[in-house]
C-alpha positions in Angstrom: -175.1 -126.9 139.9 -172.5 -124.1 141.3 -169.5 -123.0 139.6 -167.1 -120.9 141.2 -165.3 -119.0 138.4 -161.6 -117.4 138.7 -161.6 -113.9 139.6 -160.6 -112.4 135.9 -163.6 -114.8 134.4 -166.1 -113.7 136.7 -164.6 -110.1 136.2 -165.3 -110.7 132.5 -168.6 -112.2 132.9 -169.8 -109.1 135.6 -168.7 -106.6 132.5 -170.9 -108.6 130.2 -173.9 -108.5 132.2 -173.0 -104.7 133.0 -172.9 -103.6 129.6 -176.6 -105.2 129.1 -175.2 -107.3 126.8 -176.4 -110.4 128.6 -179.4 -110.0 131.5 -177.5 -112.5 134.1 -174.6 -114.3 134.8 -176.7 -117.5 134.2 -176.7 -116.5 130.6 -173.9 -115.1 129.8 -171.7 -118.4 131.4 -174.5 -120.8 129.2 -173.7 -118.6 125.9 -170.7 -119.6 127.0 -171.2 -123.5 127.3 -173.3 -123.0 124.0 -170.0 -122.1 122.6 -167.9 -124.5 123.7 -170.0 -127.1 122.3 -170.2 -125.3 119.1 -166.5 -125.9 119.0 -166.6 -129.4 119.9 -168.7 -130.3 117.6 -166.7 -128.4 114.6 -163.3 -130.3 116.0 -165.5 -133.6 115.2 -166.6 -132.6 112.0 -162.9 -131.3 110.8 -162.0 -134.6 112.2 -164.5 -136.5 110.3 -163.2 -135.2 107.2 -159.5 -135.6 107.6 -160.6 -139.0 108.0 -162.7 -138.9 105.2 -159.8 -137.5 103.2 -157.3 -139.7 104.0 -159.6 -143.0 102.6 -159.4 -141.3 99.6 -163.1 -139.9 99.8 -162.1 -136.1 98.8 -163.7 -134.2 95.7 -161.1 -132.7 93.5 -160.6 -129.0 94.2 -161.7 -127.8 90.6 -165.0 -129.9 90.9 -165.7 -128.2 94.3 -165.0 -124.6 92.8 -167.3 -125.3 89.7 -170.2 -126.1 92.0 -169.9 -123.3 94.1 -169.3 -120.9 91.1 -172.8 -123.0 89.3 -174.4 -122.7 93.0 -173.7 -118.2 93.3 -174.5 -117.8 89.3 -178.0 -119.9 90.3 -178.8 -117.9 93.3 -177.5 -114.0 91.3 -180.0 -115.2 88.9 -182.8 -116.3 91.2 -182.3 -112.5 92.7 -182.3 -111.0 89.7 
């Protein structure tokens, strides 16, 4: 596959590779597609829980808030 890229992106993606940050355009433009799958896939899980939400299938605030606050005290303990 070949993708021609606007000037400014490839601009952008020509500084990556020149700062050694990524070894080729190749991976610096898949990083990229990893991201924007990353973000697809969060956009279906926020939607997933809207919907869960809205049929009523949310945990009360305090009851999340006491697990976390039981789940830290367990782990500063495990540490200690």
């Amino acid at each position: 596959m070949n993708i021609e890229l606007p000037s400014d992106a490839m601009k952008f993606v020509e500084g990556l590779v020149a700062s050694g940050e990524y070894n080729s355009a190749n991976d610096a433009v898949v990083d990229g597609v990893r991201l924007l799958m990353s973000r697809q896939q969060l956009r279906a899980d926020i939607q997933k829980g809207i919907d869960e939400l809205d049929a009523g299938l949310g945990i009360d605030g305090k009851e999340v808030f006491a697990e976390l606050r039981e789940r830290a005290k367990s782990v500063v303990e495990k540490a200690g």
